[in-house]
C-alpha positions in Angstrom: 6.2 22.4 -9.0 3.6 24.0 -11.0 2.7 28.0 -10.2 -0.7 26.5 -9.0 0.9 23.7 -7.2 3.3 26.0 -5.6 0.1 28.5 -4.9 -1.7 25.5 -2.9 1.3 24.7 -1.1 1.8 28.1 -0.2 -1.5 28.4 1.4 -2.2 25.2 2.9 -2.9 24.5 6.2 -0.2 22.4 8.8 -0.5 18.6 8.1 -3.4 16.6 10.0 -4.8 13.3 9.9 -7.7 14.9 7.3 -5.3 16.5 5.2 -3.2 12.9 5.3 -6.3 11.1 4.7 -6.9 13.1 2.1 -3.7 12.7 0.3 -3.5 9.0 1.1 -7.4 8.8 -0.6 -6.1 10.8 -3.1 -3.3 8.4 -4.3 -5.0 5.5 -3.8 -7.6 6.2 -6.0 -5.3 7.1 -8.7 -3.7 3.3 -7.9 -7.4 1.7 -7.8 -8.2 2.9 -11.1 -5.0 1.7 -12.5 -5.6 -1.7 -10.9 -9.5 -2.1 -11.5 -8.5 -2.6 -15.3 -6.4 -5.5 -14.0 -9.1 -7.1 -12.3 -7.7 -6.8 -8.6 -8.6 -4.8 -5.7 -5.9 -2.6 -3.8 -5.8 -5.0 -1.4 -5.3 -8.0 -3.2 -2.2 -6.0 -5.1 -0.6 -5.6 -1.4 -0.6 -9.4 -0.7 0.7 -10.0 -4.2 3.4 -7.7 -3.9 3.9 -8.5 -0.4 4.2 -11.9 -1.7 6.3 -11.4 -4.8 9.0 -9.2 -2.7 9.1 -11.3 0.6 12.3 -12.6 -0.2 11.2 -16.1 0.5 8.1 -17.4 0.6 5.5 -17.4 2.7 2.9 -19.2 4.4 -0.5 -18.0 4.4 -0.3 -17.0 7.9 2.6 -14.9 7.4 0.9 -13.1 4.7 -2.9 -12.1 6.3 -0.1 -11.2 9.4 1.8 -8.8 6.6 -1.5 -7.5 5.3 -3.2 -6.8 8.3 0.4 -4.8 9.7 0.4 -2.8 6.6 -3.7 -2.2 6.2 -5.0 -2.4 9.9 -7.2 -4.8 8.3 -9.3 -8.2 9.5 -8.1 -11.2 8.9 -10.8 -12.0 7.1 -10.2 -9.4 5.0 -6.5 -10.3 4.4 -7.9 -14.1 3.9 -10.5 -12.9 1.2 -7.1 -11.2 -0.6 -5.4 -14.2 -0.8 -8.4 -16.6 -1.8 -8.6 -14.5 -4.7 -5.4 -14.0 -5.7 -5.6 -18.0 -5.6 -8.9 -17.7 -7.6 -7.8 -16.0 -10.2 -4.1 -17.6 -10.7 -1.9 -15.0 -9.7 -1.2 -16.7 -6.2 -0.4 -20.7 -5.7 0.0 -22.5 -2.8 3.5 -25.0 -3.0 2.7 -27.0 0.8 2.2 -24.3 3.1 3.5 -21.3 1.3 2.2 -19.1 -1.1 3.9 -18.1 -4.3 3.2 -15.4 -6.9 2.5 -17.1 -10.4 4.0 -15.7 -13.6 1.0 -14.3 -14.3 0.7 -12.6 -11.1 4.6 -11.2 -11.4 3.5 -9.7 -14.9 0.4 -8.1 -13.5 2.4 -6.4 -10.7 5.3 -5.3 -13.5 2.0 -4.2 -15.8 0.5 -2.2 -13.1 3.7 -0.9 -11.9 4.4 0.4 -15.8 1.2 2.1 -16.0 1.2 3.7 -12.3 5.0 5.2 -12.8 4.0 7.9 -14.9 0.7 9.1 -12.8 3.2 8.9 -9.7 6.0 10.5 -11.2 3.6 13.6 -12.0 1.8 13.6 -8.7 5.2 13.7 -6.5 7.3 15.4 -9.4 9.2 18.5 -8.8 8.8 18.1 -5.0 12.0 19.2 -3.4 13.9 16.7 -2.1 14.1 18.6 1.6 10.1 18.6 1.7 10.2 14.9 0.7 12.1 13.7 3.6 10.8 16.2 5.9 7.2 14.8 5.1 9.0 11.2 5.2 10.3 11.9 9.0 7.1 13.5 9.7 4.9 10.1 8.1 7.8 7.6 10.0 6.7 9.2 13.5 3.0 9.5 12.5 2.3 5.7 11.8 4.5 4.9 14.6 2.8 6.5 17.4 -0.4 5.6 15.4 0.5 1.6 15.6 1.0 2.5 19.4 -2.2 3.7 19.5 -3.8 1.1 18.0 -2.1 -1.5 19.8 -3.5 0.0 22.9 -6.8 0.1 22.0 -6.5 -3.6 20.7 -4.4 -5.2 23.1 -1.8 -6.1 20.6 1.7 -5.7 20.0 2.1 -2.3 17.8 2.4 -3.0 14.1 0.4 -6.2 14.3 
């Protein structure tokens, strides 16, 4: 860490949802600005690489149900995500499944080329104890928060 980055740590306040809204605001726009050169949203990057790293394919279904999990987003939302993924190429439909095209595998490797270095200096020089104590800390944070949402919802947590 940096003497300023070790100054801010120093003096900051005990993690909240602001200050992990902030940070998550903070990354993402690093990511969105990356992406926006690409063309796609940071949405429509989660379905592709939901999509690309699934293991097998999946249906479309299967997909919005993946995005919306990961996002706590609409399904319309998740469906808009997909339609333009299939819009602009980088998605196809083979029967009920959706598949990444080659130009939507090279797209995630480009973004993921470009976005390494910005990521390696934003969490560089972390220690390794802070990391996994923030990690345990995140874990139990979106799990109660899923819990929460699935009560206010009427859903099953994580859906």
């Amino acid at each position: 860490m940096t003497t300023t980055d070790t100054a801010t740590a120093a003096t900051a306040a005990p993690a909240d949802a602001r200050m992990l809204g902030l940070a998550h605001y903070a990354a993402r726009g690093v990511l969105e600005h990356v992406l926006a050169r690409h063309g796609v949203t940071f949405v429509q990057q989660l379905a592709l690489r939901t999509a690309a790293t699934a293991g097998e394919p999946l249906t479309g279904d299967e997909l919005v149900a993946r995005i919306r999990a990961a996002l706590k987003t609409s399904p319309a939302e998740a469906r808009a995500a997909l339609d333009a993924l299939r819009a602009k190429d980088l998605l196809l439909a083979d029967g009920p499944r959706l598949l990444p095209t080659d130009a939507g595998r090279a797209l995630l490797a480009t973004a993921t080329a470009e976005i390494a270095p910005l990521s390696a200096r934003v969490w560089g020089g972390i220690p390794a104890d802070d990391l996994a104590a923030a990690g345990r800390v995140l874990a139990l944070v979106a799990e109660r928060a899923d819990r929460e949402l699935a009560a206010l919802t009427g859903t099953a947590p994580g859906s």
